[in-house]
N, C-alpha and C positions, 0 to 999 in steps of 0.2 A: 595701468599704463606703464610700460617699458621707455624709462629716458637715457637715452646713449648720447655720450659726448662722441663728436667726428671734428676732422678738422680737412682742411682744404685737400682733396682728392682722396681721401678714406672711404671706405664704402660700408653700407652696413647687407647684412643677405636676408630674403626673407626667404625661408623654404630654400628649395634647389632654383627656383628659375627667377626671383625677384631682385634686382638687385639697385641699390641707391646709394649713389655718388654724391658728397657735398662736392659740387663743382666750383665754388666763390662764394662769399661772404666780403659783403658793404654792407658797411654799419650795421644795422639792424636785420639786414634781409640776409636769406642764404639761399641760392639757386642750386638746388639738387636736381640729379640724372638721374630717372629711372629706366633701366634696362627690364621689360618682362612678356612674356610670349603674347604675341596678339590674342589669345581668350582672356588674356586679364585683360579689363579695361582699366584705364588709369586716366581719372579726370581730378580736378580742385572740387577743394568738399563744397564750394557753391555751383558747381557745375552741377555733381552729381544729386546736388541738393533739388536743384530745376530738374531735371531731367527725372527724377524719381516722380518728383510733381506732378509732371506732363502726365507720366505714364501712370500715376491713379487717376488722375483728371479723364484721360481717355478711357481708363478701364470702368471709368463707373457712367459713360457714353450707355445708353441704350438704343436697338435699332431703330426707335421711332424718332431719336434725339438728330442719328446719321439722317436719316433719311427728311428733316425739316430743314437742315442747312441746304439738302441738295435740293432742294423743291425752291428753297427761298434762290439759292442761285441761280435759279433756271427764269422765277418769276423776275429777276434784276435784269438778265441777261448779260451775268456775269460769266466770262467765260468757264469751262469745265472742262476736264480732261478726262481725256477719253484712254483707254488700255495701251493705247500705241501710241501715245504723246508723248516725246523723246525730250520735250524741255518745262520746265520750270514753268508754273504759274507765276504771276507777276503779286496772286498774295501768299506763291510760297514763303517762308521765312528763309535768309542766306544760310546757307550750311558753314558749320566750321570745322573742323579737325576733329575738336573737342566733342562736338556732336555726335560725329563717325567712329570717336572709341579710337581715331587715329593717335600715335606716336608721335 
């Protein structure tokens, strides 16, 4: 591991397009800027830590596993969305920024 001292508005680069700003430092905490192209994504290592989760959780789904939640939704008469439903289930989960890989 590479440990660099920075101090209030220094930057450090990574490659050609990464780059990170100590923006402030209280007491114990330091809020860094990262500037880097939207194909990096840039989440907190517990975001990224869920979201890898999700995505072996899903990747080890089989299509008999999809197709008994949708069966089970149908015997509840919970709603279902169909190709062309432009909103939000009510057991979507709320999207955040972090989610979308957003800035």
């Amino acid at each position: 591991m590479l440990v660099l001292s920075r101090q209030r508005d220094e930057t450090i680069m990574i490659g050609d397009d990464v780059e990170i700003t100590v923006v402030d430092i209280r007491g114990d905490k330091v809020r860094l800027g990262i500037t880097a192209p939207r194909s990096i994504q840039v989440h907190r290592k517990e975001v990224y830590d869920a979201i890898k989760r999700e995505n072996e959780r899903a990747a080890g789904l089989k299509p008999d596993d999809v197709a008994d939640v949708i069966d089970r939704r149908a015997e509840s008469g919970s709603p279902g969305r169909d190709k062309n439903d432009k909103h939000r289930s009510t057991d979507d989960p709320p999207r955040s920024s972090e989610a979308r890989g957003s800035r």
